[in-house]
mmCIF file as Biopython writes it, N, C-alpha, C and O atoms, coordinates in Angstrom:
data_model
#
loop_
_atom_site.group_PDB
_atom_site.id
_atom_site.type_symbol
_atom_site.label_atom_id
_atom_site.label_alt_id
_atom_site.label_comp_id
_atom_site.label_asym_id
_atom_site.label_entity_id
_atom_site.label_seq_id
_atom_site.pdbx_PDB_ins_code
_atom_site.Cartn_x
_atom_site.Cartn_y
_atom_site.Cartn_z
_atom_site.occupancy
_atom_site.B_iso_or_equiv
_atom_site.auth_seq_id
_atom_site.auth_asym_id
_atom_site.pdbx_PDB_model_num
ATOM 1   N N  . UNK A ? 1  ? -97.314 -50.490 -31.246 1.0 0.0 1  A 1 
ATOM 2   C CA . UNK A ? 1  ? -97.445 -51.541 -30.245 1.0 0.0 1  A 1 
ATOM 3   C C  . UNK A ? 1  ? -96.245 -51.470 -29.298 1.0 0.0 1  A 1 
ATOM 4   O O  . UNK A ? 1  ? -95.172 -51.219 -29.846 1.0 0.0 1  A 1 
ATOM 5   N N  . UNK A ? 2  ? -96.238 -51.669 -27.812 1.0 0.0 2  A 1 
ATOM 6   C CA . UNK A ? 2  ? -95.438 -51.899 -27.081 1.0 0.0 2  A 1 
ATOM 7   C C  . UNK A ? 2  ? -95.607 -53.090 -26.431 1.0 0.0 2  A 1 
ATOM 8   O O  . UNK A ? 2  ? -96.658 -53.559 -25.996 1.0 0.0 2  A 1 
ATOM 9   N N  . UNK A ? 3  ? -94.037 -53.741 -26.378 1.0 0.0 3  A 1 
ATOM 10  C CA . UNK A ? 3  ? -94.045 -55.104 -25.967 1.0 0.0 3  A 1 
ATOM 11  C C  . UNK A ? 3  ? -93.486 -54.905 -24.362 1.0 0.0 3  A 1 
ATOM 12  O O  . UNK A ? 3  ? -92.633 -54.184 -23.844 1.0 0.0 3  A 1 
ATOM 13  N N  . UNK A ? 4  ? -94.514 -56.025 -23.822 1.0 0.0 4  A 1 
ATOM 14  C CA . UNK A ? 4  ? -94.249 -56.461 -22.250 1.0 0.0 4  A 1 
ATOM 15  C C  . UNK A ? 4  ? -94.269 -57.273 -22.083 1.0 0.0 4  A 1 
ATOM 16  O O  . UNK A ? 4  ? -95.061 -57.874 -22.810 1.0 0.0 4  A 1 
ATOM 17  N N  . UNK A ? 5  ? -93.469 -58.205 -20.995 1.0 0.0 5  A 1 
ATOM 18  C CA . UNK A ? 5  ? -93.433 -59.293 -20.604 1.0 0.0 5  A 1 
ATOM 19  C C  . UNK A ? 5  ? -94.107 -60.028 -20.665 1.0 0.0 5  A 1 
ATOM 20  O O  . UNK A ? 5  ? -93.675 -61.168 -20.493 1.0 0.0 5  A 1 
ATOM 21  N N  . UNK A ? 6  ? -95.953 -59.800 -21.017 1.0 0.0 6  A 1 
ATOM 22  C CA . UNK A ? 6  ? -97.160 -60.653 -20.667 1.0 0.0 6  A 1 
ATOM 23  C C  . UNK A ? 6  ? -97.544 -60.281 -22.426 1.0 0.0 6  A 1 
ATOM 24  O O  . UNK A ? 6  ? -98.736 -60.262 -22.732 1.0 0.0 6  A 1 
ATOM 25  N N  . UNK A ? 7  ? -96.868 -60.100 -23.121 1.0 0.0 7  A 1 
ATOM 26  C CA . UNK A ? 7  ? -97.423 -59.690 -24.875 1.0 0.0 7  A 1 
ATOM 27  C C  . UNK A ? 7  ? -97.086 -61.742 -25.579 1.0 0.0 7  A 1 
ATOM 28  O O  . UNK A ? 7  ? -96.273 -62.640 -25.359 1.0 0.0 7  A 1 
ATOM 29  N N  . UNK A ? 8  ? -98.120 -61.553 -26.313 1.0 0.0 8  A 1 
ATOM 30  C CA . UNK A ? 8  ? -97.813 -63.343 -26.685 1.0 0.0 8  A 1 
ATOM 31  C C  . UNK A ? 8  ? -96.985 -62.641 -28.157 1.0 0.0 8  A 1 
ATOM 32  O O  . UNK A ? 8  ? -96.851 -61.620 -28.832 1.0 0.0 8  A 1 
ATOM 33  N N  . UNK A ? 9  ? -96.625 -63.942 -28.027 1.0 0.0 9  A 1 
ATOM 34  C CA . UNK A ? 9  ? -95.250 -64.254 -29.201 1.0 0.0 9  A 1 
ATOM 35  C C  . UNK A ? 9  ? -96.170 -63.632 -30.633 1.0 0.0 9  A 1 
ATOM 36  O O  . UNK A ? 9  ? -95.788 -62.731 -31.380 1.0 0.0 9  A 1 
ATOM 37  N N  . UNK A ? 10 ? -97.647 -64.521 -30.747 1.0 0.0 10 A 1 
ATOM 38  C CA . UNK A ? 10 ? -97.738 -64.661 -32.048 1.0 0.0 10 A 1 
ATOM 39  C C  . UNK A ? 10 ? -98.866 -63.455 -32.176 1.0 0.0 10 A 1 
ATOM 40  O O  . UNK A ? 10 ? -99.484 -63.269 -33.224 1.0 0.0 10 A 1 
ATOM 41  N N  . UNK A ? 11 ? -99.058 -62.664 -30.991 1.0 0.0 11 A 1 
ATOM 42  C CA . UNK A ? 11 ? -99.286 -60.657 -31.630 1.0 0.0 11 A 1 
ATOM 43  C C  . UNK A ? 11 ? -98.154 -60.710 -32.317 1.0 0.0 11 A 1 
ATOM 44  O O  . UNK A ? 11 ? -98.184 -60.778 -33.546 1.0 0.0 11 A 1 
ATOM 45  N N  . UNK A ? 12 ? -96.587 -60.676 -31.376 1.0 0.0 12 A 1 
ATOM 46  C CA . UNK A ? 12 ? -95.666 -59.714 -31.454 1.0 0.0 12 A 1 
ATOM 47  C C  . UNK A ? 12 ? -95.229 -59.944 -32.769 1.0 0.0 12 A 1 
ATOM 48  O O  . UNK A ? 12 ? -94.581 -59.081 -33.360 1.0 0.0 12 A 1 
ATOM 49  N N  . UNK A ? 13 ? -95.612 -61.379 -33.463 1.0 0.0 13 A 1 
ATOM 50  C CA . UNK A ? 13 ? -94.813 -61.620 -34.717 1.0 0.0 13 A 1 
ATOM 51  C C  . UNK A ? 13 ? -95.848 -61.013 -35.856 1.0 0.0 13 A 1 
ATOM 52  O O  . UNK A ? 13 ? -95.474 -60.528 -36.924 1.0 0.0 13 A 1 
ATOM 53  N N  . UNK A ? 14 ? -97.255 -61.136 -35.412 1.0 0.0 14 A 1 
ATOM 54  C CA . UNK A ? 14 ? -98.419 -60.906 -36.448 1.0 0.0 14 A 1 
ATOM 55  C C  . UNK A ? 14 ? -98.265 -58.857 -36.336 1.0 0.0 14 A 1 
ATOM 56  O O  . UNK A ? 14 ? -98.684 -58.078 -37.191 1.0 0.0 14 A 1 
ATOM 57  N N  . UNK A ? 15 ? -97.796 -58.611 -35.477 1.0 0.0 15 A 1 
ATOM 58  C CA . UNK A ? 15 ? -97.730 -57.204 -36.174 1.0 0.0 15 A 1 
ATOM 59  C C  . UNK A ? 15 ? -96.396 -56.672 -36.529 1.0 0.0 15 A 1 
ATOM 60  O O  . UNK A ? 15 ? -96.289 -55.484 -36.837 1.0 0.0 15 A 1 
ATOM 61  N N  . UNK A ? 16 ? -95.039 -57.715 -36.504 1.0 0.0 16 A 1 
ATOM 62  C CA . UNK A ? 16 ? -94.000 -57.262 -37.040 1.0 0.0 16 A 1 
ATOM 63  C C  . UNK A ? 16 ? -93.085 -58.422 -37.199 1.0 0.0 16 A 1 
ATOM 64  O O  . UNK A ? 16 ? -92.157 -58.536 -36.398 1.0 0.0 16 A 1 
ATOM 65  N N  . UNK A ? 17 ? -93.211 -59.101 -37.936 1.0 0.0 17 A 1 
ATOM 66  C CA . UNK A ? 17 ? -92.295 -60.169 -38.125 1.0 0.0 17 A 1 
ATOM 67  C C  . UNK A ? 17 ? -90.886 -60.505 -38.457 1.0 0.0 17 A 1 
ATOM 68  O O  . UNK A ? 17 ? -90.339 -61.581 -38.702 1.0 0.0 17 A 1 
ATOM 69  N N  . UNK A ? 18 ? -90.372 -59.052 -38.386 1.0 0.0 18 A 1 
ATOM 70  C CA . UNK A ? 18 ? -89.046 -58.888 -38.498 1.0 0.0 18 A 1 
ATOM 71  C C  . UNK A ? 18 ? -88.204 -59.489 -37.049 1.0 0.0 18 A 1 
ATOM 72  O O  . UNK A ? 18 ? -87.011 -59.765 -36.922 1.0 0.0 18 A 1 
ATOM 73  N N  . UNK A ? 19 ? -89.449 -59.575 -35.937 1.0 0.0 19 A 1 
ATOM 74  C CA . UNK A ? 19 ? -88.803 -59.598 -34.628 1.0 0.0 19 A 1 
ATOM 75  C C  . UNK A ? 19 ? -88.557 -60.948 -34.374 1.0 0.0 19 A 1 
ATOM 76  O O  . UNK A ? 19 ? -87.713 -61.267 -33.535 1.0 0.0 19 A 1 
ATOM 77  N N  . UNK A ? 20 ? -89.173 -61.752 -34.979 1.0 0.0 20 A 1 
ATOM 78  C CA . UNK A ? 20 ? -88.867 -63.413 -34.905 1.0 0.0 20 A 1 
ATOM 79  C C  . UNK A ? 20 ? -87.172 -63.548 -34.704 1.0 0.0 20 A 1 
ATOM 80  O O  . UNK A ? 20 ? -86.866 -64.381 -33.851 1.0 0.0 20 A 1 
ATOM 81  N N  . UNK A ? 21 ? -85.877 -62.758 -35.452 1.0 0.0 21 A 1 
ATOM 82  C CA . UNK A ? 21 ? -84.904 -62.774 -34.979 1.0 0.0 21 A 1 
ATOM 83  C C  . UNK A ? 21 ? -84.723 -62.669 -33.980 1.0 0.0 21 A 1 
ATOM 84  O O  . UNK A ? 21 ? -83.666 -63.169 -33.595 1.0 0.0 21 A 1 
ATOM 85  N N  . UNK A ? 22 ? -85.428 -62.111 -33.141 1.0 0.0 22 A 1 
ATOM 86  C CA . UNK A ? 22 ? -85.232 -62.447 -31.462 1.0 0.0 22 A 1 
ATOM 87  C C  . UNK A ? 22 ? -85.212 -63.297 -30.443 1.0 0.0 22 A 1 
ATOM 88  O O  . UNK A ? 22 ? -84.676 -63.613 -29.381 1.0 0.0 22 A 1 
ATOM 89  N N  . UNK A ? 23 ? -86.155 -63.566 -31.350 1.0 0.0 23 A 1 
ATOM 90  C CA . UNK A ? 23 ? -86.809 -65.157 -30.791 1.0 0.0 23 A 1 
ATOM 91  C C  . UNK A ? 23 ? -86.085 -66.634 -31.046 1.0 0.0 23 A 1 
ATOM 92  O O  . UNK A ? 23 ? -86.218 -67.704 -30.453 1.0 0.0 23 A 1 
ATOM 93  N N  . UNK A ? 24 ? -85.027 -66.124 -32.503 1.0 0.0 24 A 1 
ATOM 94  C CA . UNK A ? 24 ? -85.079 -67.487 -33.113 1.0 0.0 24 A 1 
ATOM 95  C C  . UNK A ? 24 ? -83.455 -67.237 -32.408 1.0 0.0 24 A 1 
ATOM 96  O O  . UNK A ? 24 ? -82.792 -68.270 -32.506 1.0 0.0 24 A 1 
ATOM 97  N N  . UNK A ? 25 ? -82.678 -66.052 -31.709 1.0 0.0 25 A 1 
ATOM 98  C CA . UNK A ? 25 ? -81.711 -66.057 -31.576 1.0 0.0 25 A 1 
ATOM 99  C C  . UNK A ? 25 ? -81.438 -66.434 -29.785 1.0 0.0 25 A 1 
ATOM 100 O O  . UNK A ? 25 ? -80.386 -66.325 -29.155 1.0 0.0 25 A 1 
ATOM 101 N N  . UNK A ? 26 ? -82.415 -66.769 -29.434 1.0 0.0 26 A 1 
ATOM 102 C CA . UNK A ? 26 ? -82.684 -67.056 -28.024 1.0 0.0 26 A 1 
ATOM 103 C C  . UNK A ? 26 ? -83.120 -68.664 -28.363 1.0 0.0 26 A 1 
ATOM 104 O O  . UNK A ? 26 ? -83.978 -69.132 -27.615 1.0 0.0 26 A 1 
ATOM 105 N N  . UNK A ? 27 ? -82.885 -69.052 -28.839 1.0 0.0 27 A 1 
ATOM 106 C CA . UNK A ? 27 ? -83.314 -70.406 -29.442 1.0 0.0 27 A 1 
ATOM 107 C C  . UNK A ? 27 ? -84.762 -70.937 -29.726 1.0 0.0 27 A 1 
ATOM 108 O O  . UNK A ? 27 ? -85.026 -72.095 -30.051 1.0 0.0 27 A 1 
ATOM 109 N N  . UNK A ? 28 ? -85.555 -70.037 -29.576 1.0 0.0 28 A 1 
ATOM 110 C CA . UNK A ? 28 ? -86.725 -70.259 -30.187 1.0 0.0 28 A 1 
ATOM 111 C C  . UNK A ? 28 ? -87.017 -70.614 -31.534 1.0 0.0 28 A 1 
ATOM 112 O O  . UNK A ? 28 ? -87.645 -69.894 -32.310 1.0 0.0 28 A 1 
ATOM 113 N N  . UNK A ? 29 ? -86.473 -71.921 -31.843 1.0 0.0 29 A 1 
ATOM 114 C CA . UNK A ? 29 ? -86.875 -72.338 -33.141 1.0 0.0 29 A 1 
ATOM 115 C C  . UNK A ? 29 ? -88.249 -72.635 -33.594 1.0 0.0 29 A 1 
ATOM 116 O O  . UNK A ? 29 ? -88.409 -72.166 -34.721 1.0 0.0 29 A 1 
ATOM 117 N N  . UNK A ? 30 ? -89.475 -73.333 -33.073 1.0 0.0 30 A 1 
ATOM 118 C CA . UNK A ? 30 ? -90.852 -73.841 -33.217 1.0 0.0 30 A 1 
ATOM 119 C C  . UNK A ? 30 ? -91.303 -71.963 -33.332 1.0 0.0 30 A 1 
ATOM 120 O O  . UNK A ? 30 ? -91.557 -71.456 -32.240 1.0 0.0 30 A 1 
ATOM 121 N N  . UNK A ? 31 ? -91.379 -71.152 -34.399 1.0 0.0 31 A 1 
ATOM 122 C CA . UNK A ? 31 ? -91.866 -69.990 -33.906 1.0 0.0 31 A 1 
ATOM 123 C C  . UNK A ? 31 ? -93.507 -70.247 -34.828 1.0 0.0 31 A 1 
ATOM 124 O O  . UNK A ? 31 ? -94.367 -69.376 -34.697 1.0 0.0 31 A 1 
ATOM 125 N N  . UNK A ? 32 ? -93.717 -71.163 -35.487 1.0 0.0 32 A 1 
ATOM 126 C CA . UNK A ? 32 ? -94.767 -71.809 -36.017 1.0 0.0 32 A 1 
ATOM 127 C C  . UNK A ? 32 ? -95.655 -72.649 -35.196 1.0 0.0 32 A 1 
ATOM 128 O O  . UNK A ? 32 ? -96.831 -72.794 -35.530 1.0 0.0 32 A 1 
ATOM 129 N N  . UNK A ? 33 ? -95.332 -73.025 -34.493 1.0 0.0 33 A 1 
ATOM 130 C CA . UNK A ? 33 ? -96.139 -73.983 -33.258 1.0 0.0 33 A 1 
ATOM 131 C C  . UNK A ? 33 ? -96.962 -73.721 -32.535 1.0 0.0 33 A 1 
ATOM 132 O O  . UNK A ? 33 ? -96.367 -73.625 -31.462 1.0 0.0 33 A 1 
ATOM 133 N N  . UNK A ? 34 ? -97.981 -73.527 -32.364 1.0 0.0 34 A 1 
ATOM 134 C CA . UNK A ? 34 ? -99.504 -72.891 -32.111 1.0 0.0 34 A 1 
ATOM 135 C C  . UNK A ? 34 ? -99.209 -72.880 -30.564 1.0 0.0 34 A 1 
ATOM 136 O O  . UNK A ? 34 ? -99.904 -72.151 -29.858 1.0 0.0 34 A 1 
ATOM 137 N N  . UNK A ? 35 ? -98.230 -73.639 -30.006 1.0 0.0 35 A 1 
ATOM 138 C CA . UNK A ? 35 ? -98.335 -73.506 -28.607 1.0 0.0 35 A 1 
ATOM 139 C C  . UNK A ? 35 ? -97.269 -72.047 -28.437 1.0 0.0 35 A 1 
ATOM 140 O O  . UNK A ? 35 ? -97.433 -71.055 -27.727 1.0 0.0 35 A 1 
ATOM 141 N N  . UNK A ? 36 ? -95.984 -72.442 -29.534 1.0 0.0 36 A 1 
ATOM 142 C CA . UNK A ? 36 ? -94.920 -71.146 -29.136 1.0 0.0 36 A 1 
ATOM 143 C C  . UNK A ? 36 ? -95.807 -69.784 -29.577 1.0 0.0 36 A 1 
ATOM 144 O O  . UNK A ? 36 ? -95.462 -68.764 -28.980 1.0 0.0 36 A 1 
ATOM 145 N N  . UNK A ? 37 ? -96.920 -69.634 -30.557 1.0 0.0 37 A 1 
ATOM 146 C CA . UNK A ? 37 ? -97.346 -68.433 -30.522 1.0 0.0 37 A 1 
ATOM 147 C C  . UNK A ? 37 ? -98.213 -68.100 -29.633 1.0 0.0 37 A 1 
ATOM 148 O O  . UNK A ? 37 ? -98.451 -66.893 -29.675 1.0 0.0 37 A 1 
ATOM 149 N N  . UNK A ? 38 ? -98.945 -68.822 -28.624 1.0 0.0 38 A 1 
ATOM 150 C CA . UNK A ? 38 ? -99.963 -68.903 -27.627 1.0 0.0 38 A 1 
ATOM 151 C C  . UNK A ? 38 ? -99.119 -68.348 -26.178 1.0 0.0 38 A 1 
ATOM 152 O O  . UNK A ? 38 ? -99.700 -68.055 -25.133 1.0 0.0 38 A 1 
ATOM 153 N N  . UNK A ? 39 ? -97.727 -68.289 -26.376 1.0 0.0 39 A 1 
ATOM 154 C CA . UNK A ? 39 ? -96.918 -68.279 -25.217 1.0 0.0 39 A 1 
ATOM 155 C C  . UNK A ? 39 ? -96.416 -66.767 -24.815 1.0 0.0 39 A 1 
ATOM 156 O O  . UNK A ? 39 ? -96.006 -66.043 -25.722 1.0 0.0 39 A 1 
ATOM 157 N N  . UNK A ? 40 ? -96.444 -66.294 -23.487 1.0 0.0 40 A 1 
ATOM 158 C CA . UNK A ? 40 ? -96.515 -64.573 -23.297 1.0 0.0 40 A 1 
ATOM 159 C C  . UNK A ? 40 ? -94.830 -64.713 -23.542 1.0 0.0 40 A 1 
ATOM 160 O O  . UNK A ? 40 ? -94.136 -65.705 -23.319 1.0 0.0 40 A 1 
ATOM 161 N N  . UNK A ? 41 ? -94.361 -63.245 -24.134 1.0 0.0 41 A 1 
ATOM 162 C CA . UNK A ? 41 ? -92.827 -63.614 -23.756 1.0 0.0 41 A 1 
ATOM 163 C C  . UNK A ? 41 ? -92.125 -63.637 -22.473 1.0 0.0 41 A 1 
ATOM 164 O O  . UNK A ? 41 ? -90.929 -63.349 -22.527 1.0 0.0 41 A 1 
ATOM 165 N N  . UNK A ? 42 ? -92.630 -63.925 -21.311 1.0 0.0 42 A 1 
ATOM 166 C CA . UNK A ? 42 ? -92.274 -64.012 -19.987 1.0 0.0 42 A 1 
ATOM 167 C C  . UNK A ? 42 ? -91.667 -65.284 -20.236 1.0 0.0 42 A 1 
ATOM 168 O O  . UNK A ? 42 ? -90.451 -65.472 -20.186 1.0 0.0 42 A 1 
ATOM 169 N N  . UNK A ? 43 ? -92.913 -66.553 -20.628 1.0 0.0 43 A 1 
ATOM 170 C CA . UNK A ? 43 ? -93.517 -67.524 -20.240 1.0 0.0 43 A 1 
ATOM 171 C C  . UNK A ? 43 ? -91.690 -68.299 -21.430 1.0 0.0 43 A 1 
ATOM 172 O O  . UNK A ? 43 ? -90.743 -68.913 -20.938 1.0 0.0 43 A 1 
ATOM 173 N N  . UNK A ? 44 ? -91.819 -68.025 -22.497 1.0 0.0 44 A 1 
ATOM 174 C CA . UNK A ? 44 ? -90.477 -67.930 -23.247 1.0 0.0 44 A 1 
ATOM 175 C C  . UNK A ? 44 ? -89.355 -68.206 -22.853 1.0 0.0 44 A 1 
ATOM 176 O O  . UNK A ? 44 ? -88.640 -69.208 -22.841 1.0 0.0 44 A 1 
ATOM 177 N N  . UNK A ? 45 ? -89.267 -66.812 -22.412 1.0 0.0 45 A 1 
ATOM 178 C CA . UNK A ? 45 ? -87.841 -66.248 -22.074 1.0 0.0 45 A 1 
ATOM 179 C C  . UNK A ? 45 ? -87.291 -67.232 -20.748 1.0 0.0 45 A 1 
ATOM 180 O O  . UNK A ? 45 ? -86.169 -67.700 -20.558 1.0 0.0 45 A 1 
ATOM 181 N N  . UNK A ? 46 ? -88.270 -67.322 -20.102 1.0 0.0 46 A 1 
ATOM 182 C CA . UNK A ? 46 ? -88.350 -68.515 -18.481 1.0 0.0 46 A 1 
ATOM 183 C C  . UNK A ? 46 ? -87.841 -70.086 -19.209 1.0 0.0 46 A 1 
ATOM 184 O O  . UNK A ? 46 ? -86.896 -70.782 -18.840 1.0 0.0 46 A 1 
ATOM 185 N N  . UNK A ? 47 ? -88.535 -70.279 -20.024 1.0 0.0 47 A 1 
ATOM 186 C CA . UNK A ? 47 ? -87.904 -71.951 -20.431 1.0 0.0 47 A 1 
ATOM 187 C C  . UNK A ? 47 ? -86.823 -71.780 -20.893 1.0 0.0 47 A 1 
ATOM 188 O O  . UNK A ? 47 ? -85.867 -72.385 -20.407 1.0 0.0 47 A 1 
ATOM 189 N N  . UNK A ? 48 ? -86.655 -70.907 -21.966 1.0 0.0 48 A 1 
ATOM 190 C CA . UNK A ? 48 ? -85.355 -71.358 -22.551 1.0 0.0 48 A 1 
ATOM 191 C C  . UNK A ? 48 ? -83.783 -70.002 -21.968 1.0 0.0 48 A 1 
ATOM 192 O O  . UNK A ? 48 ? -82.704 -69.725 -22.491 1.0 0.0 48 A 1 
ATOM 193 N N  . UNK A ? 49 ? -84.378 -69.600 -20.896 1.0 0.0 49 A 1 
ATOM 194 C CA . UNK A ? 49 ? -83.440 -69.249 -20.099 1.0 0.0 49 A 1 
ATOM 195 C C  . UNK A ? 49 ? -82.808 -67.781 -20.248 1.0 0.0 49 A 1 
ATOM 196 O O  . UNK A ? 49 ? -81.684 -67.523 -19.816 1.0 0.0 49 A 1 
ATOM 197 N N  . UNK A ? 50 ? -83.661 -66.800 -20.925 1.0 0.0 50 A 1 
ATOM 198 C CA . UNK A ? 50 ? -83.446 -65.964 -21.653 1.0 0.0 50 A 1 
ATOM 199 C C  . UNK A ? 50 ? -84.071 -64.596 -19.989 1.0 0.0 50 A 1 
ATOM 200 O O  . UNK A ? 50 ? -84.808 -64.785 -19.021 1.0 0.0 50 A 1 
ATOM 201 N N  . UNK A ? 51 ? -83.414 -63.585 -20.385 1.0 0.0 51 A 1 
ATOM 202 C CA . UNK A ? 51 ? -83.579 -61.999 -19.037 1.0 0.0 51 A 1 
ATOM 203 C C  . UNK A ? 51 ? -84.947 -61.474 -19.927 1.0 0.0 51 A 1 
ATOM 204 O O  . UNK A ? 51 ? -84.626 -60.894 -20.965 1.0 0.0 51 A 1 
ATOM 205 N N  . UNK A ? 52 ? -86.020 -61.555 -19.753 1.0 0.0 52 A 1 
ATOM 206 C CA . UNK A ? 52 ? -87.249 -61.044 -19.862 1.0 0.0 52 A 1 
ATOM 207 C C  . UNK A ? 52 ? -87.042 -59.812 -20.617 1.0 0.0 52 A 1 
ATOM 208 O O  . UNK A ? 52 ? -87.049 -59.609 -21.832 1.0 0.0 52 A 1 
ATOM 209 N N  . UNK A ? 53 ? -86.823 -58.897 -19.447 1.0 0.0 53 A 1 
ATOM 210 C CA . UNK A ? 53 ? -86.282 -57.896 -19.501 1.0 0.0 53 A 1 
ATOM 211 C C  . UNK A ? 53 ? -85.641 -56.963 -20.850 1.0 0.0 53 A 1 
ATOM 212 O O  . UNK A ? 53 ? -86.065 -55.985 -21.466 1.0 0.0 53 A 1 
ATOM 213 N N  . UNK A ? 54 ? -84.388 -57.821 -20.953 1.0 0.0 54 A 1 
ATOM 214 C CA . UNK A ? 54 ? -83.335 -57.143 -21.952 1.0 0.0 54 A 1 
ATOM 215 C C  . UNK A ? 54 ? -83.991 -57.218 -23.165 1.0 0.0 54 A 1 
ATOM 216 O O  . UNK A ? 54 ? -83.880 -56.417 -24.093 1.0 0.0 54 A 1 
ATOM 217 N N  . UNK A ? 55 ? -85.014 -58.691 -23.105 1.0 0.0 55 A 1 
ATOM 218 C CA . UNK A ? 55 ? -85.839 -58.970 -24.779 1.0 0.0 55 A 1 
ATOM 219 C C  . UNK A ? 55 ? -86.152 -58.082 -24.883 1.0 0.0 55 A 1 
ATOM 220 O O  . UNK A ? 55 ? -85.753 -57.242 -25.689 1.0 0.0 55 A 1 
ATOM 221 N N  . UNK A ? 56 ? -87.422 -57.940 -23.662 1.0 0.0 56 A 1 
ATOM 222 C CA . UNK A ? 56 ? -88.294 -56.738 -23.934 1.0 0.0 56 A 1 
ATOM 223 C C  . UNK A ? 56 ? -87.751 -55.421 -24.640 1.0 0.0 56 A 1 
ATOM 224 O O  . UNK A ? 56 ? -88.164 -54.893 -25.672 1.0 0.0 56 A 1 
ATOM 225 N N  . UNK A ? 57 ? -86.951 -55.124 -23.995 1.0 0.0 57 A 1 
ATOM 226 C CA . UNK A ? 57 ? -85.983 -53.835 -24.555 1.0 0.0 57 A 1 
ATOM 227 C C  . UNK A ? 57 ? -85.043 -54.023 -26.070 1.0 0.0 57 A 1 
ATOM 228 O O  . UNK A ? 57 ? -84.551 -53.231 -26.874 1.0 0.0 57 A 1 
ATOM 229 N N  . UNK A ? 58 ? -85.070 -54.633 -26.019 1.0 0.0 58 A 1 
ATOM 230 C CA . UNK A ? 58 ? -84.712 -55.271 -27.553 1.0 0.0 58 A 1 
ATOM 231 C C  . UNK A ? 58 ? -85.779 -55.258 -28.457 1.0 0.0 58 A 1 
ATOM 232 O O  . UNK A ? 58 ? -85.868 -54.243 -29.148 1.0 0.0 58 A 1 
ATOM 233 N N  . UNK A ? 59 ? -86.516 -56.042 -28.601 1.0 0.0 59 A 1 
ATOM 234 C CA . UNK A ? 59 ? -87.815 -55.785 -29.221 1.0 0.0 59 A 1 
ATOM 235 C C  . UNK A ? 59 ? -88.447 -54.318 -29.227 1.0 0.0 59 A 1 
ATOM 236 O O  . UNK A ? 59 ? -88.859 -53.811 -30.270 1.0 0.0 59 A 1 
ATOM 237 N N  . UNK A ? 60 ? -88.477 -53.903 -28.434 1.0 0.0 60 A 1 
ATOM 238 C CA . UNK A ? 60 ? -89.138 -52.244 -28.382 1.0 0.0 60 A 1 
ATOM 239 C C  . UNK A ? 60 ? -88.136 -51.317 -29.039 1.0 0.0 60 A 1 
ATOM 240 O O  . UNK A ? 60 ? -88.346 -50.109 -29.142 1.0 0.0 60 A 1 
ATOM 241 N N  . UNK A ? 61 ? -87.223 -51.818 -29.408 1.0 0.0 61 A 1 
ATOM 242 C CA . UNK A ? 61 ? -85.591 -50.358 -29.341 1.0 0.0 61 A 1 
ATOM 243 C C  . UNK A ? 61 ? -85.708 -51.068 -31.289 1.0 0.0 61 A 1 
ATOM 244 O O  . UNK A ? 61 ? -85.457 -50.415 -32.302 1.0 0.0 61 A 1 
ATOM 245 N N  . UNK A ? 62 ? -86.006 -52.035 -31.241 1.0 0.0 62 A 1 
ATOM 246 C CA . UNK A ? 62 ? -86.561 -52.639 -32.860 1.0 0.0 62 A 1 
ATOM 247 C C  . UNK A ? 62 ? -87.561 -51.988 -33.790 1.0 0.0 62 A 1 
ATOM 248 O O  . UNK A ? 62 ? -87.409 -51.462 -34.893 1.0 0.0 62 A 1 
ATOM 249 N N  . UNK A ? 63 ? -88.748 -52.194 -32.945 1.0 0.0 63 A 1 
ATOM 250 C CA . UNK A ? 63 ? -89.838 -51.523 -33.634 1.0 0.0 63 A 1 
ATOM 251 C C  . UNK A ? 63 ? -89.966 -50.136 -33.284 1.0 0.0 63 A 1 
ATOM 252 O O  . UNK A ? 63 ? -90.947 -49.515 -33.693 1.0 0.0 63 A 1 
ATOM 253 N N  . UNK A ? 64 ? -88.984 -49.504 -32.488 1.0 0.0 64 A 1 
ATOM 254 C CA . UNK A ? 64 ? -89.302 -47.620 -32.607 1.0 0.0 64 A 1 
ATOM 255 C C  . UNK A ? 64 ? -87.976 -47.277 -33.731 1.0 0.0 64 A 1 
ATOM 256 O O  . UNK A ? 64 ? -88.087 -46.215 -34.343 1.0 0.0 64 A 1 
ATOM 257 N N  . UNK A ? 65 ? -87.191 -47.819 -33.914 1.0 0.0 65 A 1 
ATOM 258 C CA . UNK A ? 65 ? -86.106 -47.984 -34.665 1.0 0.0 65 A 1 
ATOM 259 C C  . UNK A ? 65 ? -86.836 -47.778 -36.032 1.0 0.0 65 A 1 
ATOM 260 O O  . UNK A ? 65 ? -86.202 -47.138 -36.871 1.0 0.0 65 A 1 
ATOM 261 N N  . UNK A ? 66 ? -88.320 -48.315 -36.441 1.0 0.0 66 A 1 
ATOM 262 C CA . UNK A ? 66 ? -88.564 -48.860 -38.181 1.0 0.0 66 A 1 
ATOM 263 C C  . UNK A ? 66 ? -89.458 -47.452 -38.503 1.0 0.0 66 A 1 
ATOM 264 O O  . UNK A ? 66 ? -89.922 -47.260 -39.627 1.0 0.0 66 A 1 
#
């Protein structure tokens, strides 16, 4: 899987749930909340103030890493 800006939270966690540290370190605590898994990581990263971007690359440099 490759993650993009428009990938929802609760694919990215349902096919690797190791990545929730990403999420939970950007302050995404609710990673259970039917709305935070319904949410693209654009849509995320925009509220709680986080570079789209760098996630993205974080997350991807994660799962080619395993």
């Amino acid at each position: 899987m490759v993650i993009t800006k428009d990938s929802v939270i609760g694919d990215i966690l349902d096919f690797d749930p190791t990545t929730a540290e990403y999420f939970l370190a950007m302050g995404m605590h609710c990673l259970g909340c039917p709305s935070a898994r319904g949410e693209s990581l654009a849509d995320a990263c925009a509220v709680h103030g986080v570079n789209a971007d760098e996630l993205v690359e974080k997350i991807n440099a994660h799962i080619a890493g395993k």
